[in-house]
ZAMARGU-4260 file (C-alpha; in steps of 0.2 Angstrom, whole numbers, plus 5000, padded with zeros to 4 digits):
<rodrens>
0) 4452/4974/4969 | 4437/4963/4969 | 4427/4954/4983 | 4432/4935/4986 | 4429/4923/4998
5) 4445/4913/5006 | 4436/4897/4999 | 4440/4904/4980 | 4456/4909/4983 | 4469/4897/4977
10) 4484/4890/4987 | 4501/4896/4983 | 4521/4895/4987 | 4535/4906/4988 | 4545/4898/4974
15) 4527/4902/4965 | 4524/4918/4969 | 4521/4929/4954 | 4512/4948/4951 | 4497/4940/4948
20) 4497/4929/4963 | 4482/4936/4976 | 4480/4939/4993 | 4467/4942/5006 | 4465/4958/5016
25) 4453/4965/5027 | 4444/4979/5023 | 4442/4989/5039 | 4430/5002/5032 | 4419/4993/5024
30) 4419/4976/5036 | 4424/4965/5023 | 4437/4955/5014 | 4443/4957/4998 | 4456/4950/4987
35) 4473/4959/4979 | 4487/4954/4968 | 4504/4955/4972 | 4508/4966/4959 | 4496/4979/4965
40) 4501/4978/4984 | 4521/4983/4978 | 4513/4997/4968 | 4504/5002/4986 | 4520/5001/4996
45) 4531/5009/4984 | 4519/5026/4983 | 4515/5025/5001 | 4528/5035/5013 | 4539/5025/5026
50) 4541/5009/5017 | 4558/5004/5007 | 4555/4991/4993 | 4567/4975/4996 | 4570/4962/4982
55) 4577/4946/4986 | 4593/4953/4997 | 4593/4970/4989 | 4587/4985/4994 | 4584/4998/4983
60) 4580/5017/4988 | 4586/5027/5002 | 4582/5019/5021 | 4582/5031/5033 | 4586/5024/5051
65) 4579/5035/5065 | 4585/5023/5078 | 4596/5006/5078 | 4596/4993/5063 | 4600/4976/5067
70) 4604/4964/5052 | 4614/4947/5050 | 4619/4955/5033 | 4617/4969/5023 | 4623/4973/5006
75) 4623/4992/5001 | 4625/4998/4983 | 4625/5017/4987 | 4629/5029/5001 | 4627/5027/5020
80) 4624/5043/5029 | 4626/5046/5047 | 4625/5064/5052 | 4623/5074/5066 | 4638/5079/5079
85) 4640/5062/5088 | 4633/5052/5073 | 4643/5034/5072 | 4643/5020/5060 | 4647/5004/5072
90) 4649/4986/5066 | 4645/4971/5079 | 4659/4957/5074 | 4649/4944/5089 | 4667/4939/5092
95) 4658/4939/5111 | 4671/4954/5117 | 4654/4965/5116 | 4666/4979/5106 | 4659/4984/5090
100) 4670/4994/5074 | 4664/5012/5075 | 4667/5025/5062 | 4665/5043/5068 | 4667/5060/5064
105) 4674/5069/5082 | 4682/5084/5076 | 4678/5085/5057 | 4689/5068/5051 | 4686/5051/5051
110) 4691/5040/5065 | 4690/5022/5065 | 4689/5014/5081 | 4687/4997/5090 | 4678/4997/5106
115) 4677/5012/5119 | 4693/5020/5118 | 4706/5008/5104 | 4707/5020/5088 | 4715/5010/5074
120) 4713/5023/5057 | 4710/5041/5054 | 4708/5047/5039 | 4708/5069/5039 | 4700/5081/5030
125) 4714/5084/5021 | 4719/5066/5015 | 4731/5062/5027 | 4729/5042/5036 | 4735/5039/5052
130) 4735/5019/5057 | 4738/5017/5078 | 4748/5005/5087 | 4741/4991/5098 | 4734/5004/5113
135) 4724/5014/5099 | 4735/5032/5107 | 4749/5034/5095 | 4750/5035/5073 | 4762/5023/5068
140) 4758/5021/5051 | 4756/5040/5043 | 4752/5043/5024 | 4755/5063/5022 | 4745/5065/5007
145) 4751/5084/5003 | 4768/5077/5004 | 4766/5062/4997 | 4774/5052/5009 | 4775/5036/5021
150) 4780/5036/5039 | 4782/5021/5047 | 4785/5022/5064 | 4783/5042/5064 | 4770/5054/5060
155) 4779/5065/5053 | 4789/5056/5036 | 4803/5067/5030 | 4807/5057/5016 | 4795/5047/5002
160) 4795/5034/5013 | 4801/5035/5034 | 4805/5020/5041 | 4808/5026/5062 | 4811/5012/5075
165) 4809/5013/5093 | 4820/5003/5098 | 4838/5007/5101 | 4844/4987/5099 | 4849/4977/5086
170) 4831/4973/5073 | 4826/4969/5057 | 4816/4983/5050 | 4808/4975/5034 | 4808/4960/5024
175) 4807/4956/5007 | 4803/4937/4998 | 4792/4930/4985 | 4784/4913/4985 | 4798/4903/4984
180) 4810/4915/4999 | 4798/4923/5010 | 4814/4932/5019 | 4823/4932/5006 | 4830/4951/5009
185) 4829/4961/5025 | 4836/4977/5029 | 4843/4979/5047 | 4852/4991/5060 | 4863/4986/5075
190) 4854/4994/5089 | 4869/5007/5085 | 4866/5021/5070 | 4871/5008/5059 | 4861/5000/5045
195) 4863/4990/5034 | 4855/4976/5020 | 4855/4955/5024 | 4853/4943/5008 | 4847/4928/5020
200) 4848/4910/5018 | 4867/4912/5011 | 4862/4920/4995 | 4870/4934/4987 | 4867/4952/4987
205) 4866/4960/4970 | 4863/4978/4963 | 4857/4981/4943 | 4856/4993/4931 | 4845/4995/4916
210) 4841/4975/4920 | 4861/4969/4920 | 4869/4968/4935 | 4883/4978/4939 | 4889/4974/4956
215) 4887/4959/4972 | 4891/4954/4987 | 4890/4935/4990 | 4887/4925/5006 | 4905/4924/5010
220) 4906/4946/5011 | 4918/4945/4994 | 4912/4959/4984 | 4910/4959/4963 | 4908/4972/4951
225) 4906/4971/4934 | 4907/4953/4938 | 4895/4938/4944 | 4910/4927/4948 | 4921/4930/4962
230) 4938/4921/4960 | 4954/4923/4953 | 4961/4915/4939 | 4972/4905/4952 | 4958/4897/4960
235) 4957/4905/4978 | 4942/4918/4981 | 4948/4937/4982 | 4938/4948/4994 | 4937/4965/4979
240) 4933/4959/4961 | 4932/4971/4948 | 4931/4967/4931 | 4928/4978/4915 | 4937/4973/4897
245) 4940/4990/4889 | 4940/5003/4902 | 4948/5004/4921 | 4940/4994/4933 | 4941/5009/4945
250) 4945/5028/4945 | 4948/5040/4960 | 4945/5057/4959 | 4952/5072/4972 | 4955/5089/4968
255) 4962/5099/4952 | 4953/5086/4942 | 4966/5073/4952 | 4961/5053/4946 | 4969/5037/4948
260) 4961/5023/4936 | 4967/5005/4939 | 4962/4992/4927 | 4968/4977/4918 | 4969/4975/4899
265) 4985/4965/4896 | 4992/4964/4912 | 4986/4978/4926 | 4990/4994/4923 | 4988/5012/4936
270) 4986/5029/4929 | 4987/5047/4939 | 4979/5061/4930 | 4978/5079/4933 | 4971/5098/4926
275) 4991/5103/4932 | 5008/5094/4927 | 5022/5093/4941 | 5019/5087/4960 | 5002/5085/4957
280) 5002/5070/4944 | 5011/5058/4956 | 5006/5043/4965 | 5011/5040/4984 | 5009/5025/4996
285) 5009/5027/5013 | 5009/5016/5027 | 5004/5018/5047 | 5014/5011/5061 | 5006/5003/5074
290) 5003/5016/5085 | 4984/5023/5092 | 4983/5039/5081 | 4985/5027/5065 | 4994/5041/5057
295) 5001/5035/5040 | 5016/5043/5033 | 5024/5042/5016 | 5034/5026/5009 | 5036/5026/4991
300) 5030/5038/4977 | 5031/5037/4959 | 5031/5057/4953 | 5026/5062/4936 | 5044/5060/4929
305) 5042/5039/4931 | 5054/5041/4946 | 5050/5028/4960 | 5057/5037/4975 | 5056/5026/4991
310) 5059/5033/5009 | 5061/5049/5000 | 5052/5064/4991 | 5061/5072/4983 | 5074/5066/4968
315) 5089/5074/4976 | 5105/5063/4975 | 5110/5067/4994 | 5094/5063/5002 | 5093/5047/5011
320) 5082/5036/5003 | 5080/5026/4987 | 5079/5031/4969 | 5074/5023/4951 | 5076/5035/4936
325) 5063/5027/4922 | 5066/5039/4911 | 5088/5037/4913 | 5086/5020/4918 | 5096/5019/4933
330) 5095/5022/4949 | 5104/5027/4965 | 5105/5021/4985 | 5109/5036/4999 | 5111/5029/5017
335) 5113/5041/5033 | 5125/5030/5046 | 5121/5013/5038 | 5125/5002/5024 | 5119/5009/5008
340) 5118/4990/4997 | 5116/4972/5004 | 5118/4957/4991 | 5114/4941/4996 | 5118/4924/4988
345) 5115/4908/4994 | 5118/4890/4991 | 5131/4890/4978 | 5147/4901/4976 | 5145/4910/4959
350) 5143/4929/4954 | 5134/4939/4966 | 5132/4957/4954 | 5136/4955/4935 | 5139/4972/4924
355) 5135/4972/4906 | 5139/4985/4890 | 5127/4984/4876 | 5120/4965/4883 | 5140/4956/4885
360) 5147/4954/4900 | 5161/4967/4908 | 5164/4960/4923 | 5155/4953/4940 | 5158/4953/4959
365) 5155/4936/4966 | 5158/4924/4979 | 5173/4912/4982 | 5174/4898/4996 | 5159/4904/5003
370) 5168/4918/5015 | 5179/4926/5000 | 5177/4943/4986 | 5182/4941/4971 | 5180/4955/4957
375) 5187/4953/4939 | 5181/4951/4921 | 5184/4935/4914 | 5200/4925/4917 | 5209/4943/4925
380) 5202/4945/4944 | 5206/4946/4960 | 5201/4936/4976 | 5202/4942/4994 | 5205/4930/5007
385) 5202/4939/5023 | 5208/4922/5034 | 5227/4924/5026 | 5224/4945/5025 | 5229/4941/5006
390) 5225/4943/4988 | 5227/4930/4974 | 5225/4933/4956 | 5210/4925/4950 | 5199/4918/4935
395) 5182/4923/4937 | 5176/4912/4921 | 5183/4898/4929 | 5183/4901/4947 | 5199/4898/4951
400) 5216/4904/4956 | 5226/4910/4944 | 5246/4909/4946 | 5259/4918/4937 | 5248/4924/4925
405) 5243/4942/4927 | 5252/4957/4928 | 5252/4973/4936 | 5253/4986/4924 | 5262/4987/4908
410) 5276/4997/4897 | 5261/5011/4895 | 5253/5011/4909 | 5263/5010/4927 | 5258/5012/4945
415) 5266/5025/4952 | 5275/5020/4969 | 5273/5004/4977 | 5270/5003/4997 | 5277/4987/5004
420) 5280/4983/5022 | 5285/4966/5020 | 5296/4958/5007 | 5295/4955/4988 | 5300/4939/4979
425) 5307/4941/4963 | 5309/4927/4951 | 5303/4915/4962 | 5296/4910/4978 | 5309/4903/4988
430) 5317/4913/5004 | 5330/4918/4994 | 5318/4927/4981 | 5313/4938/4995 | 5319/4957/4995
435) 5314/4962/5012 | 5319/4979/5014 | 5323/4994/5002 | 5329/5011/5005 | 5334/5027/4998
440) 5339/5040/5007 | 5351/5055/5012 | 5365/5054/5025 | 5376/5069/5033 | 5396/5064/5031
445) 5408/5067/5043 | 5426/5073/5033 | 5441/5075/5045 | 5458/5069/5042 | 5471/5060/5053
450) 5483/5077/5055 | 5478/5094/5060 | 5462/5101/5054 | 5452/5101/5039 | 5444/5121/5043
455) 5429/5121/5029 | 5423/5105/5021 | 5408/5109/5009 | 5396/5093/5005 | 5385/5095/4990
460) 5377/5079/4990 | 5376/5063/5002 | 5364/5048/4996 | 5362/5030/5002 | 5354/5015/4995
465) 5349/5000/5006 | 5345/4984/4998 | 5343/4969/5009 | 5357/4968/5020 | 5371/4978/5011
470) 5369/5002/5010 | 5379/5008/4996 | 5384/5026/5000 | 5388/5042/4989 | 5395/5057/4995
475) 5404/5071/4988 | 5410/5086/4997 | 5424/5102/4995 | 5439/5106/5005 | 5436/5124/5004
480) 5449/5127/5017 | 5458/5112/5020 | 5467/5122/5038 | 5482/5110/5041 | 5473/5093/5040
485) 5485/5080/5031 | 5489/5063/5033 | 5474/5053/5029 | 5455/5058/5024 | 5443/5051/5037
490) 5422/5051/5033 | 5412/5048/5045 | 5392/5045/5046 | 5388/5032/5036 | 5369/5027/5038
495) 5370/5011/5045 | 5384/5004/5056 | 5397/4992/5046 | 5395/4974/5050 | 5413/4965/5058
500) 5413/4954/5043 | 5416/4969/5033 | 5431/4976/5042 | 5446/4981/5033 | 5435/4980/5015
505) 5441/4990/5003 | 5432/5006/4994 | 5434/5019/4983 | 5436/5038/4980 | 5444/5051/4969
510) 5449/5068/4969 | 5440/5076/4955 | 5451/5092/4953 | 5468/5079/4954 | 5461/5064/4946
515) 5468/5055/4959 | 5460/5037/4965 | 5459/5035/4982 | 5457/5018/4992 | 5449/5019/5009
520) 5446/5005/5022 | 5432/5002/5031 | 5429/5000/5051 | 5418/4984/5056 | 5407/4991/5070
525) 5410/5007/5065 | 5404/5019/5052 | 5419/5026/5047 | 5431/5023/5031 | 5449/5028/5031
530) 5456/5036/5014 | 5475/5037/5005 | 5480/5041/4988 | 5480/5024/4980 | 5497/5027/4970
535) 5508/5029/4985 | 5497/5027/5001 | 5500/5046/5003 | 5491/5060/5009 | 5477/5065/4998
540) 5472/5083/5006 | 5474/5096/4995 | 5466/5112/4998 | 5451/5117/4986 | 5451/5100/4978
545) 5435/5090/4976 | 5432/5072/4980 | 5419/5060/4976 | 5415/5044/4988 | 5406/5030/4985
550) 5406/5012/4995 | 5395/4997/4996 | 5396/4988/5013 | 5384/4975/5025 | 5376/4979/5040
</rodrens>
């Protein structure tokens, strides 16, 4: 360092300043002045003790701060150390609030801090990070680093990420956006256990996997799967979609490997499966009344057989309820107290059931007149008229009465007896085809004669016939012991009383044993007839003989 006067030294700047540039110092020991470049006075500082070498606005080597530093800005490329049991890093934000960001050590972790008492951040030794609520008391932001795990709202996370609100109303708990929807997605809870995800601004909520989506709920609650578009085919908007083109669009699984799949592939179609065959492989509907309980009880099954058994369980013929046999194709109706079949037809008369053998018509019941039955097949049928208690014989092709045209029975194949308790017409309809009454039946003869006493008369037979208004009577009768009866035979008993007009008529008997005829008369008001031998008028008793009556009278 050589000696110059100030007069020789040459005038510099700062945006000069070089190594070489000089400067002028006093020389305390030697009373003198002397010149030194700047080169050789950072040489001097950086091999003296207490000094830190600073170039431009960086700092380099360690600065030890006994006391308080105070700096407008400072730029560290290394390690700040505070130590020492109450040693704290604090940062004066001049907000005017006179609080200041401190980071301490109190019990072996690091604690952030604003002012006197607000913590904001702790970070422990162990690598858990605890972020406090607005008083700076309680963590509500929690990184368990062991666990490996978030809690937000809760310091103690029991999942990978806790989310715990302290609230017990309705709230959004978190949104999700991007530039373009900043809430875009938020997931929510009622204030009441229940949470739940919001697709906001009337967008769509979709799930994906391996990047396709499988499933959405639109803005309108309908619900897709498999599907982006929810509607039908007809147009209106359904509330369930699912769609799939080769497998079911949905399968239920219970017990005993139970499933149900339901799916459409040429027209919709519902399968039941099961490990065991029987009971098990069914499909059951049920249905709850309106009452509190909600208790739903059976309706209608299909069982394993393809039997569709409604308001039944079982496929027993006598059980009240409804049955369809797939497999026998038919099917059967059971009614307890109540009408087993209703069929209804309206607007036009016409068949109301048609019956069919191999695809061709074998008859039909249908209506006549709006009020009437009518069964047949064809042109052969017959209509009941409940407003004339009558039947007609009726064309069922045609739909119309059919007179004098249909039988009942034939040579081969007669009804047996005929119940009538009117009349008949017979080869016409006038008053005078009419044969109201007909009977057949026996009578109990009275045999006396006019003379004496007849002591034994036996009868072995005693028949009448009524037709209309005339009785034709048969008898025929023993005079095991005639006694002393002679004179004239008199019978008596006849079924019906003899009408006046037919007093004095004339029938006919016989003595079998004799061959005699015999003429009787008969008594108008009376059911008598008188009888004499019809050769002389004489008396035509004889003892053992055996006579045979038979006469035809009005009543």
């Amino acid at each position: 360092m050589a000696d110059k006067k100030i007069t020789q030294l040459t005038n510099i700047t700062g945006a000069n300043l070089v190594d070489a540039d000089e400067f002028v110092v006093v020389d305390i020991s030697a009373d003198e002045t002397k010149a030194i470049t700047l080169g050789e006075l950072k040489e001097a500082f950086d091999s003296g003790s207490g000094f830190v070498r600073i170039t431009g606005d960086t700092m380099t080597g360690p600065l030890d701060v006994q006391s308080t530093i105070t700096s407008d800005g400072l730029t560290v490329d290394g390690t700040i150390l505070a130590t020492g049991a109450s040693a704290t890093l604090s940062v004066d934000p001049r907000d005017g609030t006179g609080n200041t960001w401190s980071w301490y050590n109190p019990t072996g972790d690091g604690l952030f801090a604003y002012g006197n008492s607000a913590d904001r951040m702790l970070i422990a030794s162990n690598g858990d990070i605890s972020f406090y609520e607005d008083t700076g008391i309680t963590p509500k932001f929690f990184w368990d680093a062991s666990a490996e795990s978030l809690g937000i709202g809760t310091s103690s996370p029991s999942a990978k990420l806790d989310v715990v609100s302290s609230g017990a109303t309705a709230e959004t708990i978190a949104y999700f956006g991007n530039a373009n929807i900043t809430d875009g997605l938020s997931i929510e809870t009622n204030g009441n256990l229940e949470w739940g995800f919001n697709a906001k601004n009337s967008r769509s909520l979709t799930f994906s996997t391996n990047q396709t989506e499988r499933m959405r709920i639109d803005s309108s609650g309908n619900v897709g799967i498999g599907t982006s578009t929810i509607t039908s085919s007809a147009g209106w908007t359904p509330k369930l979609v699912l769609s799939d083109s080769t497998s079911p669009a949905m399968v239920i699984k219970g017990a005993n490997s139970q499933q149900v799949s339901i799916g459409s592939s040429n027209g919709l179609y519902l399968d039941s499966f099961g490990s065991t065959t029987g009971s098990n492989n069914r499909i059951v509907f049920r249905v709850a009344s309106g009452n509190s309980s909600f208790t739903a009880s059976e309706a209608m099954r299909i069982d394993s057989s393809g039997n569709l058994l409604v308001g039944k369980t079982v496929t027993t013929f006598n059980t009240k309820g409804m049955q369809i046999d797939g497999t026998n194709g038919n099917f059967s109706i059971t009614a307890s107290g109540a009408t087993t079949a209703f069929f209804n037809r309206t607007s036009t008369d016409g068949n109301i059931a048609q019956f069919y053998k191999d695809g061709t018509t074998v008859g039909s019941i249908g209506s006549v007149g709006g009020a009437n039955l009518a069964i047949g097949t064809g042109d052969t049928g017959i209509r009941f008229v409940d407003s004339n208690d009558q039947i007609y014989p009726y064309n069922m092709s045609t739909n119309a009465n059919r007179d004098a045209s249909i039988d009942i029975g034939t040579s081969g194949a007669r009804f047996k007896d005929l119940y009538l308790s009117g009349g008949v017409y017979l080869g016409g309809t006038g008053s005078a085809n009419k044969l109201d009454d007909y009977e057949e039946g026996s009578w109990t003869p009275v045999v006396t004669s006019a003379s004496g006493t007849l002591t034994t008369v036996t009868i072995s037979e005693a028949l009448y016939t009524k037709i209309g208004r005339f009785v034709t009577v048969h008898t025929k009768f023993v005079l095991t012991d005639a006694g002393t009866g002679s004179a004239s035979l008199t019978v008596d008993g006849f079924p019906y009383v003899i009408n006046s007009d037919y007093s004095n008529g004339v029938v006919m008997g016989r003595n079998v044993a004799g061959g005699d005829l015999m003429f009787g008369q008969l008594s108008g008001g009376n059911s008598t007839a008188t009888f004499l031998r019809n050769y002389d008028g004489t008396d035509p008793i004889v003892n053992g003989h055996t006579y045979t009556i038979t006469a035809t009278y009005g009543v």
